[in-house]
N, CA, C and O atoms as a GROMACS GRO file, in nm:
protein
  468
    1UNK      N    1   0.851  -2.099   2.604
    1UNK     CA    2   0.941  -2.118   2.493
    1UNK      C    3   0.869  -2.115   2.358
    1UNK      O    4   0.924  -2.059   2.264
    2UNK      N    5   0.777  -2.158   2.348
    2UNK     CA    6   0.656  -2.153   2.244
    2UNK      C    7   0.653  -2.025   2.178
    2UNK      O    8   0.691  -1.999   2.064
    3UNK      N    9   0.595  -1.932   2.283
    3UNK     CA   10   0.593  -1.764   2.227
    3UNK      C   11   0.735  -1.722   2.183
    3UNK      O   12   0.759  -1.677   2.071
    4UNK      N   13   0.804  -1.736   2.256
    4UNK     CA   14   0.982  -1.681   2.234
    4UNK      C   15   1.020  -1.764   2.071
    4UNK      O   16   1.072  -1.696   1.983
    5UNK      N   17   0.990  -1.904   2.046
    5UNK     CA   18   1.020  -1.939   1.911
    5UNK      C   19   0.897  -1.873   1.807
    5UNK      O   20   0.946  -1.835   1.700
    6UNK      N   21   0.764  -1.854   1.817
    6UNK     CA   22   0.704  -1.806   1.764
    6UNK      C   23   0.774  -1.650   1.723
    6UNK      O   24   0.798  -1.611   1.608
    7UNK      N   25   0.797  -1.575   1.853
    7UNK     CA   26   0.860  -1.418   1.813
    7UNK      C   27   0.977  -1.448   1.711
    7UNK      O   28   1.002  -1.377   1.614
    8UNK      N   29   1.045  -1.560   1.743
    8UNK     CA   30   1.167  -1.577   1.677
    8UNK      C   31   1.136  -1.605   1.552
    8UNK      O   32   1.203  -1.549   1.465
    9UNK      N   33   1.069  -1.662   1.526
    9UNK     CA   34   1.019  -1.710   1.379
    9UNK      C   35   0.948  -1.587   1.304
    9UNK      O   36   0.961  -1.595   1.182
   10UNK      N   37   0.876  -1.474   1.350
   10UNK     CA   38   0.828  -1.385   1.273
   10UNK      C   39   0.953  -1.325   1.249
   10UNK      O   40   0.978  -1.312   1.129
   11UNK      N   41   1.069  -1.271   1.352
   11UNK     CA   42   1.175  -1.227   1.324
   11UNK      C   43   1.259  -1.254   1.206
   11UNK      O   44   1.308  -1.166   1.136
   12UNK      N   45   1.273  -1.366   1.190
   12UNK     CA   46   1.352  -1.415   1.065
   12UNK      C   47   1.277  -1.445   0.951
   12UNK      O   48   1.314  -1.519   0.860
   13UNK      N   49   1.162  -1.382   0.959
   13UNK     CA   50   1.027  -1.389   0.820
   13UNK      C   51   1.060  -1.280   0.759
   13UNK      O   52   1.083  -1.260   0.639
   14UNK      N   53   1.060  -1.206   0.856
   14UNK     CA   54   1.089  -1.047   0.828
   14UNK      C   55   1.190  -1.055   0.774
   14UNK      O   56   1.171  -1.039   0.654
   15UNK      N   57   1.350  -1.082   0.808
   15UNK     CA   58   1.440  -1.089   0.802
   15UNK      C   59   1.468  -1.101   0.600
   15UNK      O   60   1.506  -1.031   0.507
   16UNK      N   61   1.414  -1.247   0.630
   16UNK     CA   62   1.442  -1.378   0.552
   16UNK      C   63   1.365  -1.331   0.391
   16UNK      O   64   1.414  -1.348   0.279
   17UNK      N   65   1.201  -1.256   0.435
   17UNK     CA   66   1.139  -1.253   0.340
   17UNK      C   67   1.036  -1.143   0.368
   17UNK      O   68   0.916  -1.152   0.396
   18UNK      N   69   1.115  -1.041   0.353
   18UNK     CA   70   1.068  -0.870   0.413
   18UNK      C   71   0.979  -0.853   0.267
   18UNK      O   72   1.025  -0.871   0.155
   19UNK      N   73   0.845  -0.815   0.300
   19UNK     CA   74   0.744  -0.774   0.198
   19UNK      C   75   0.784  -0.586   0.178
   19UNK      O   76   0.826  -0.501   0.256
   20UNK      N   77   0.746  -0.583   0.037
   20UNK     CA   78   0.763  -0.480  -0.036
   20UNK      C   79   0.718  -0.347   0.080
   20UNK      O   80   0.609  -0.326   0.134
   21UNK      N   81   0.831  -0.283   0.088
   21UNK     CA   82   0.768  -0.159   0.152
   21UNK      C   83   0.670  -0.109   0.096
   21UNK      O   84   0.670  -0.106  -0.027
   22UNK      N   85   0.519  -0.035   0.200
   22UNK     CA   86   0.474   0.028   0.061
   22UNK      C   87   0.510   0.146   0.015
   22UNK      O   88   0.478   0.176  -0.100
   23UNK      N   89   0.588   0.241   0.100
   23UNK     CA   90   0.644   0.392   0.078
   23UNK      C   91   0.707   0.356  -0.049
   23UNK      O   92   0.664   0.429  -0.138
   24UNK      N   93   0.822   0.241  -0.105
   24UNK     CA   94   0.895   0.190  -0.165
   24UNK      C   95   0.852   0.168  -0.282
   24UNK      O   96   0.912   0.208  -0.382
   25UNK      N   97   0.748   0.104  -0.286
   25UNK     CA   98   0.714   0.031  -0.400
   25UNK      C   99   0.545   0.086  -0.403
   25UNK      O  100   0.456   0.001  -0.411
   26UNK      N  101   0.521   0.192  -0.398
   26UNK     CA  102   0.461   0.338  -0.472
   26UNK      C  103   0.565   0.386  -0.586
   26UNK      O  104   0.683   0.422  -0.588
   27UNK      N  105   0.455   0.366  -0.685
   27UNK     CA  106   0.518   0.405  -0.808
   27UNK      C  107   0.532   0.559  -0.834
   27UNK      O  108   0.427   0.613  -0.867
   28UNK      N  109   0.633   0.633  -0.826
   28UNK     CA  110   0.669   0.813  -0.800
   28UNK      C  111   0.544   0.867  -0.957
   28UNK      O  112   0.507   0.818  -1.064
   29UNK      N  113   0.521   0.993  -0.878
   29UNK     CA  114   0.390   1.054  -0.933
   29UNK      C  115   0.478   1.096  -1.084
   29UNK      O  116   0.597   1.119  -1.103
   30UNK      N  117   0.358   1.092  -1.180
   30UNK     CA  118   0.432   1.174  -1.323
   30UNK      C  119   0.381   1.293  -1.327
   30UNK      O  120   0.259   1.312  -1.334
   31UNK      N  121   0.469   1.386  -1.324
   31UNK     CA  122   0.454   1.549  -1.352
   31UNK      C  123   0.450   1.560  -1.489
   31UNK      O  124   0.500   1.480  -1.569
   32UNK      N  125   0.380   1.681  -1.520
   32UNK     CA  126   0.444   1.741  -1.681
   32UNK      C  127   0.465   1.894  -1.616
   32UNK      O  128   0.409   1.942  -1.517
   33UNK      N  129   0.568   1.959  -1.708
   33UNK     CA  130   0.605   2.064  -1.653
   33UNK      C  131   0.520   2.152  -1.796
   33UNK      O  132   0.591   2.168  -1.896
   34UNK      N  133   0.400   2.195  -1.801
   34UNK     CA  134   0.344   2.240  -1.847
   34UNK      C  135   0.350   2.400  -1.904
   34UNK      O  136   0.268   2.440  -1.986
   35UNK      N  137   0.459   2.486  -1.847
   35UNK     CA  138   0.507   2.597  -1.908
   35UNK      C  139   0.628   2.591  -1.974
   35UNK      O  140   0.677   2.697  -2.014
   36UNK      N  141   0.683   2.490  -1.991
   36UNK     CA  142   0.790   2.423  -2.091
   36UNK      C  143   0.802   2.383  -2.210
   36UNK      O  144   0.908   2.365  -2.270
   37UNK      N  145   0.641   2.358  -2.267
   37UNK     CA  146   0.623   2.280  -2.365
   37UNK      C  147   0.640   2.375  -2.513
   37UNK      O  148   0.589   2.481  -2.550
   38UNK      N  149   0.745   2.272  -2.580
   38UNK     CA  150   0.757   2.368  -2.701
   38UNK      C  151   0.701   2.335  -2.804
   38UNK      O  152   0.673   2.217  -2.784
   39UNK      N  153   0.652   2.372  -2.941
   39UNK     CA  154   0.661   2.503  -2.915
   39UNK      C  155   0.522   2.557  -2.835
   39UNK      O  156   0.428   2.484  -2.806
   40UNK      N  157   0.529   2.680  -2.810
   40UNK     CA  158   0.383   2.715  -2.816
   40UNK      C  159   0.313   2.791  -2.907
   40UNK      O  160   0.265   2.901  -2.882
   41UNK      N  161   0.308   2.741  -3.000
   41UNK     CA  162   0.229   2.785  -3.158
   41UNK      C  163   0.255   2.699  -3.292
   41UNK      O  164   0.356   2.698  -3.363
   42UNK      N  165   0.131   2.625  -3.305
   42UNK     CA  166   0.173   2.547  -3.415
   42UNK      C  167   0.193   2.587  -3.550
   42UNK      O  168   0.124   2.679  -3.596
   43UNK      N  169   0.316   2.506  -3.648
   43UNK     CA  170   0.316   2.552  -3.776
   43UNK      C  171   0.274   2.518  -3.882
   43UNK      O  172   0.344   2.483  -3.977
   44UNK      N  173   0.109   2.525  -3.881
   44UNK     CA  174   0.026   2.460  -4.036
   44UNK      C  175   0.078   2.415  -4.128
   44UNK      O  176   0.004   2.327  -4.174
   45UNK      N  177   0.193   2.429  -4.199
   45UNK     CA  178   0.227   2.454  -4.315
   45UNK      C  179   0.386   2.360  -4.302
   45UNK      O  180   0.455   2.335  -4.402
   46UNK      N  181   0.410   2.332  -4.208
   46UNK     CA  182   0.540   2.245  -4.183
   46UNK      C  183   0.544   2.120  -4.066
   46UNK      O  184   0.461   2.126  -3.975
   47UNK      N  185   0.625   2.026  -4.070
   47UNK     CA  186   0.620   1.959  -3.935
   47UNK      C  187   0.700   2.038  -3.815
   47UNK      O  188   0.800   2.111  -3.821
   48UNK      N  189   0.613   1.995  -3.698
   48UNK     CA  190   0.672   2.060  -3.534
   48UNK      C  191   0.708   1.968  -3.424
   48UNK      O  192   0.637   1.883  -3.370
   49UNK      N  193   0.804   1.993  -3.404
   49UNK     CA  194   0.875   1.897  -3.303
   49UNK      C  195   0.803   1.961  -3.235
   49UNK      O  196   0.779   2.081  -3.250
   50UNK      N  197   0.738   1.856  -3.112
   50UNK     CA  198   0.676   1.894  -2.967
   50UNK      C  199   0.785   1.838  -2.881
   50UNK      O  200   0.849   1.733  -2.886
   51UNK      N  201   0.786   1.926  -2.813
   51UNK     CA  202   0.847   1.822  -2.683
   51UNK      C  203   0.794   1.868  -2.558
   51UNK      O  204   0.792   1.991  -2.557
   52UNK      N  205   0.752   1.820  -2.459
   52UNK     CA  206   0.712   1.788  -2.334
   52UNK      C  207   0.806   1.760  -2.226
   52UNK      O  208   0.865   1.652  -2.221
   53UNK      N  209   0.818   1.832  -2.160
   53UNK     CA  210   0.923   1.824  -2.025
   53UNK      C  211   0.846   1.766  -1.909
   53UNK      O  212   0.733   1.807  -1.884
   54UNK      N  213   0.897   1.682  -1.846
   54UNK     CA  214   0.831   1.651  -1.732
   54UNK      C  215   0.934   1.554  -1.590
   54UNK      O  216   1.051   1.567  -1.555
   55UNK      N  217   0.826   1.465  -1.543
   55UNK     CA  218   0.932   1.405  -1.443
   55UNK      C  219   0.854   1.299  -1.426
   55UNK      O  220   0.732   1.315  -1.414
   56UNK      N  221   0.932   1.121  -1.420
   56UNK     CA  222   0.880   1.022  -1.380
   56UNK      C  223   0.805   1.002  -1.531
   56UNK      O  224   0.696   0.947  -1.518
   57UNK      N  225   0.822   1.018  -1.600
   57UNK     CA  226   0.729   0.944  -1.764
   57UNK      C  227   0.751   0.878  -1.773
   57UNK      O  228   0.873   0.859  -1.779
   58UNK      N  229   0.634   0.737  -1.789
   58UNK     CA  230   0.625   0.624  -1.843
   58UNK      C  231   0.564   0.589  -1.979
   58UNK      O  232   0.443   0.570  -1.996
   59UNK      N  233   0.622   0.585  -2.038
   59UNK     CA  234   0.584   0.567  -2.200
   59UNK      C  235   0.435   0.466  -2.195
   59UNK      O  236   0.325   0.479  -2.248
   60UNK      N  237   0.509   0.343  -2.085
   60UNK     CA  238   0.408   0.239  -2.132
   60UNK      C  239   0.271   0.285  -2.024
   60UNK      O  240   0.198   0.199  -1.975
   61UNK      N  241   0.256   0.404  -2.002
   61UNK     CA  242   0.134   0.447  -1.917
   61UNK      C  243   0.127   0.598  -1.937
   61UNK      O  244   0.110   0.685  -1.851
   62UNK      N  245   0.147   0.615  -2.102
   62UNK     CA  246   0.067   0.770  -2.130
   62UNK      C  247  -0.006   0.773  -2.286
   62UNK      O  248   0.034   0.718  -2.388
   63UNK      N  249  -0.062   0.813  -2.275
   63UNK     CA  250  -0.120   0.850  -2.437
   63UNK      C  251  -0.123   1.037  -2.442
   63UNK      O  252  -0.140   1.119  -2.352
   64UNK      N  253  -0.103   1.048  -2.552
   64UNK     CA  254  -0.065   1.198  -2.612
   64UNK      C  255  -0.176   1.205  -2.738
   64UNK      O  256  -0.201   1.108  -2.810
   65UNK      N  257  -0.228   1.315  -2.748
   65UNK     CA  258  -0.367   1.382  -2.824
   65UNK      C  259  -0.292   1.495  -2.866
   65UNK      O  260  -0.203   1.551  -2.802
   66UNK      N  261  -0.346   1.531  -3.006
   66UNK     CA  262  -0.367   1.636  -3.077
   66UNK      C  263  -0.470   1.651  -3.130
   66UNK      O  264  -0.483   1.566  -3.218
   67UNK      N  265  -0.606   1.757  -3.118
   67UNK     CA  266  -0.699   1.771  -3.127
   67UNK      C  267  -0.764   1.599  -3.124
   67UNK      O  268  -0.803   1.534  -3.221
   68UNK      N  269  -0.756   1.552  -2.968
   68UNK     CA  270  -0.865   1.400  -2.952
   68UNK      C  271  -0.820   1.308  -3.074
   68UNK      O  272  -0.885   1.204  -3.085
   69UNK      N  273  -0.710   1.332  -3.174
   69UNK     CA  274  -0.623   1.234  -3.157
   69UNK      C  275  -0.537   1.180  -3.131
   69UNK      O  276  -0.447   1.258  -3.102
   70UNK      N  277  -0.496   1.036  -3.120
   70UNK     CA  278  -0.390   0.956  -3.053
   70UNK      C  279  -0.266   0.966  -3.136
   70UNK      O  280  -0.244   0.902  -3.239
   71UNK      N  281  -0.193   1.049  -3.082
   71UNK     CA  282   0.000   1.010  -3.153
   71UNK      C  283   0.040   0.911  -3.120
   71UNK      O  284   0.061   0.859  -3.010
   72UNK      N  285   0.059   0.867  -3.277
   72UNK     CA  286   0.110   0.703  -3.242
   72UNK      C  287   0.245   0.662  -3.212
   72UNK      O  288   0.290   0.591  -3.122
   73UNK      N  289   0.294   0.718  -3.298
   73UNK     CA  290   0.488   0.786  -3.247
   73UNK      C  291   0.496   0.872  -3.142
   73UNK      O  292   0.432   0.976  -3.157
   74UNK      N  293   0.555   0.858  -3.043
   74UNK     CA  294   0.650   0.933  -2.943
   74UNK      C  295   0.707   0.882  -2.916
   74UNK      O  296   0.692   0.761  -2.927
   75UNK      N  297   0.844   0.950  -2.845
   75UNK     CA  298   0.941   0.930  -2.791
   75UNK      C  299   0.942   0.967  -2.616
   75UNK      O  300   0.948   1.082  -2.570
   76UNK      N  301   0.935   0.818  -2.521
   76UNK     CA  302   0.911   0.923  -2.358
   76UNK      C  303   1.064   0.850  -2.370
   76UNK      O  304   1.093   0.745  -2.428
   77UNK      N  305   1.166   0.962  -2.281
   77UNK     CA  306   1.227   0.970  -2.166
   77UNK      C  307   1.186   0.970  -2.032
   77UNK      O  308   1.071   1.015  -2.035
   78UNK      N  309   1.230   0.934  -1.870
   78UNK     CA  310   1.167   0.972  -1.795
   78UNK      C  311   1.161   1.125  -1.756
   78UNK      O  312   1.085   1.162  -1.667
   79UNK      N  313   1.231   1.200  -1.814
   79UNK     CA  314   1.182   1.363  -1.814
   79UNK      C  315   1.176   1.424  -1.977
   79UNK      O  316   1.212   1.542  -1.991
   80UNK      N  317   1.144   1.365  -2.071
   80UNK     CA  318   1.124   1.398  -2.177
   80UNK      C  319   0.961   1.323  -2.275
   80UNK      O  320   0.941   1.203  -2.292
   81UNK      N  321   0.874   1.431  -2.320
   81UNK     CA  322   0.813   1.313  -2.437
   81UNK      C  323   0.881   1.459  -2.538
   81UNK      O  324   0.915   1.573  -2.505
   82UNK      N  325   0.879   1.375  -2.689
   82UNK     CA  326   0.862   1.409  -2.802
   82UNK      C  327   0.820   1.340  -2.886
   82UNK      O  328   0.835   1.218  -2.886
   83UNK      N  329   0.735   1.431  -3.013
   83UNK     CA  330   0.726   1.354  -3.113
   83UNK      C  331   0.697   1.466  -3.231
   83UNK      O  332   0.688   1.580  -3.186
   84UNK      N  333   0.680   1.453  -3.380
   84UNK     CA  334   0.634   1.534  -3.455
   84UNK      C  335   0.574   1.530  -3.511
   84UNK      O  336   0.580   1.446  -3.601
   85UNK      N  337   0.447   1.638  -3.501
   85UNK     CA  338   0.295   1.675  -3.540
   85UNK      C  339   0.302   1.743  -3.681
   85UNK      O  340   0.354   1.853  -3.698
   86UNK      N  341   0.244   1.668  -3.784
   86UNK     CA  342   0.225   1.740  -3.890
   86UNK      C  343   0.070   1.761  -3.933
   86UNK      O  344  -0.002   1.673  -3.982
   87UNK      N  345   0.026   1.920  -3.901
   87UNK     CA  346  -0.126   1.981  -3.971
   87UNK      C  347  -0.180   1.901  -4.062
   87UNK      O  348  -0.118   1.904  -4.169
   88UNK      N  349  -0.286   1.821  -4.057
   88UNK     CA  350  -0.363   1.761  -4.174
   88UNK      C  351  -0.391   1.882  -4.305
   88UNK      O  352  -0.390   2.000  -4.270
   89UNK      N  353  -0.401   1.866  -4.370
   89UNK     CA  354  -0.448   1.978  -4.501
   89UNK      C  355  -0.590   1.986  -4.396
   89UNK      O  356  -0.590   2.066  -4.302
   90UNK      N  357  -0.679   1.917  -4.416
   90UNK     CA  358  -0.800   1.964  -4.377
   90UNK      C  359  -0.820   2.037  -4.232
   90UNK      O  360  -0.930   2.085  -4.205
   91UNK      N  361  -0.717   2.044  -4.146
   91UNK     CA  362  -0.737   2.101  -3.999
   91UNK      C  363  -0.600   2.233  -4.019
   91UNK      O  364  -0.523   2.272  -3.931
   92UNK      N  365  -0.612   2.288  -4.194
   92UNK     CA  366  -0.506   2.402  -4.156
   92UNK      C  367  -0.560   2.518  -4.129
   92UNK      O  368  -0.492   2.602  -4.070
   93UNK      N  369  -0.670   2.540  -4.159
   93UNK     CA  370  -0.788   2.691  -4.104
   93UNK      C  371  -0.749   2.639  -3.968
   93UNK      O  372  -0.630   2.655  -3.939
   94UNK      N  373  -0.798   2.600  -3.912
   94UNK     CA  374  -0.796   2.585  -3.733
   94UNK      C  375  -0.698   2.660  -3.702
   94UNK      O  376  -0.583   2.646  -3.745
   95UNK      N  377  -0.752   2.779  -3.592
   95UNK     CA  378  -0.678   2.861  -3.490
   95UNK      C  379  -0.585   2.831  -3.373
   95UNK      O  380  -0.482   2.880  -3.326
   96UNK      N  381  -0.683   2.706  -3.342
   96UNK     CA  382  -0.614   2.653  -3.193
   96UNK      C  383  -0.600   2.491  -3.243
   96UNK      O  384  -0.658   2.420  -3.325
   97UNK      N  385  -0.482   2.472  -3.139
   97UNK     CA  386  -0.503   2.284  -3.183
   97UNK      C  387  -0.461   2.234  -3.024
   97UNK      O  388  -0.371   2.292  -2.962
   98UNK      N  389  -0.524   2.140  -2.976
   98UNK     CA  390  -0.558   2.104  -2.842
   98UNK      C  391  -0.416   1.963  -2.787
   98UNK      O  392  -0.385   1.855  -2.838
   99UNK      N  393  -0.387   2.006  -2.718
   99UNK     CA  394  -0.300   1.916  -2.695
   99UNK      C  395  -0.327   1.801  -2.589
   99UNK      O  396  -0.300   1.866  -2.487
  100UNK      N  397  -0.360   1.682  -2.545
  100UNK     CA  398  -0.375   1.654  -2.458
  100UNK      C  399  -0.261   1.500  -2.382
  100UNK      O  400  -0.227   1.403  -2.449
  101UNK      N  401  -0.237   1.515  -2.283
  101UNK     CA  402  -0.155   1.365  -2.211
  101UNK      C  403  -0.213   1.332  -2.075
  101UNK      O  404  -0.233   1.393  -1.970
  102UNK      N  405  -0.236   1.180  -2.133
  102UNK     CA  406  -0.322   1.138  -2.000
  102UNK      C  407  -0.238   0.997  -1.988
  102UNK      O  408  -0.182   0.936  -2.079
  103UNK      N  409  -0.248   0.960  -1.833
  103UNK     CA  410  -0.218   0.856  -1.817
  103UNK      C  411  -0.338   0.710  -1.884
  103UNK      O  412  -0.440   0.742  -1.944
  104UNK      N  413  -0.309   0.597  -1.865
  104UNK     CA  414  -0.395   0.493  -1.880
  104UNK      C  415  -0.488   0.519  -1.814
  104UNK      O  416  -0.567   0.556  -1.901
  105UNK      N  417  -0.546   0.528  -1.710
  105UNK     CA  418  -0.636   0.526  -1.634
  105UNK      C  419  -0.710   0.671  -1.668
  105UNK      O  420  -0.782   0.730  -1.588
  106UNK      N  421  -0.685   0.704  -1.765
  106UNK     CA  422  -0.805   0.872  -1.858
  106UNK      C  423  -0.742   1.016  -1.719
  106UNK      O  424  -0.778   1.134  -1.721
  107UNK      N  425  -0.658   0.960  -1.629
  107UNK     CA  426  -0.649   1.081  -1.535
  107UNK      C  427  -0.554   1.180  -1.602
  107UNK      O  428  -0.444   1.134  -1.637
  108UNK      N  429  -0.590   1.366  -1.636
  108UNK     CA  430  -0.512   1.415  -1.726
  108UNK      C  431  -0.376   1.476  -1.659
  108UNK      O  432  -0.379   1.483  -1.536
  109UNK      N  433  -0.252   1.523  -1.728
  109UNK     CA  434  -0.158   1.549  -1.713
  109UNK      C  435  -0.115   1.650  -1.746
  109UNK      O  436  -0.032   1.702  -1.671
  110UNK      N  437  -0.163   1.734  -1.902
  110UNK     CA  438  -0.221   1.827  -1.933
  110UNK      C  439  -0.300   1.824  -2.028
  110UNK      O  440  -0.312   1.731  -2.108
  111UNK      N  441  -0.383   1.965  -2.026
  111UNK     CA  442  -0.455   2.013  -2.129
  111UNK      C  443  -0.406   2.183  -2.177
  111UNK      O  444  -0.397   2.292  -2.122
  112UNK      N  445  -0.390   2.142  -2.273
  112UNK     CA  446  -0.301   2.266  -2.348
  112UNK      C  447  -0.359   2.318  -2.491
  112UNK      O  448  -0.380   2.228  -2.572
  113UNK      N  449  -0.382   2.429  -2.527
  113UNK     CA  450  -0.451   2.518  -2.636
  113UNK      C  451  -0.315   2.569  -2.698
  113UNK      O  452  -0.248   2.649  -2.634
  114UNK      N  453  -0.275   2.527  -2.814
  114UNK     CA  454  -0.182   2.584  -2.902
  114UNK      C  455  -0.209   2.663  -3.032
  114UNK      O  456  -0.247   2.610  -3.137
  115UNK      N  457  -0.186   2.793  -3.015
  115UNK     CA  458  -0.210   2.876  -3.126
  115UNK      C  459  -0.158   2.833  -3.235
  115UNK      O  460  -0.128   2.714  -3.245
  116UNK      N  461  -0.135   2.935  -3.350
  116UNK     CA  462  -0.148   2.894  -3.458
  116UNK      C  463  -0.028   3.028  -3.480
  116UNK      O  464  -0.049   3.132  -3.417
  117UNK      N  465   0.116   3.017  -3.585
  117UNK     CA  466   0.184   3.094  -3.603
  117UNK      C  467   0.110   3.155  -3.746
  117UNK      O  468   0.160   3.251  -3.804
   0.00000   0.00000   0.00000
């Protein structure tokens, strides 16, 4: 009877106080859909809405770069970032301007080379 209340008692643990699946409570991967991103060519001379398409975005677990710096404004949706990049006077010669989104943990999401209109 011992074992049979013992089985019985894990039974209603389970029941009573079922631990987090882990399939469940894996946090879903963040994509960026990286041939989406608009525009692709920046406009020196004006501000540019970026926007970033993706899937699963967590605002509070991404940082966004333009040439290795940090945009401090964005906007995430979970399938949207945006925000708008305006050319420093001093970085308007520059050909290319580097885009980058990484999660917290520095792992990247993309790396993207944006021409210059």
């Amino acid at each position: 009877t011992d074992i049979a209340m013992s089985k019985l008692k894990d039974i209603f643990e389970v029941i009573i106080k079922p631990e987090k699946d882990p399939i469940l409570a894996h946090d879903p991967v963040m994509k960026i859909h990286q041939k989406n991103i608009k525009p692709d060519k920046i406009d020196v001379l004006h501000p540019n809405e970026i926007t970033i398409p993706g899937v699963n975005l967590d605002a509070s677990n991404l940082i966004v770069k333009m040439n290795s710096q940090v945009v401090p404004d964005f906007v995430v949706t979970p399938s949207l970032i945006k925000f708008t990049y305006t050319v420093a006077d001093a970085d308007r010669a520059k050909t290319e301007f580097n885009l980058v989104v990484t999660d917290k943990s520095n792992k990247e999401l993309v790396n993207l080379k944006l021409g210059v209109l």
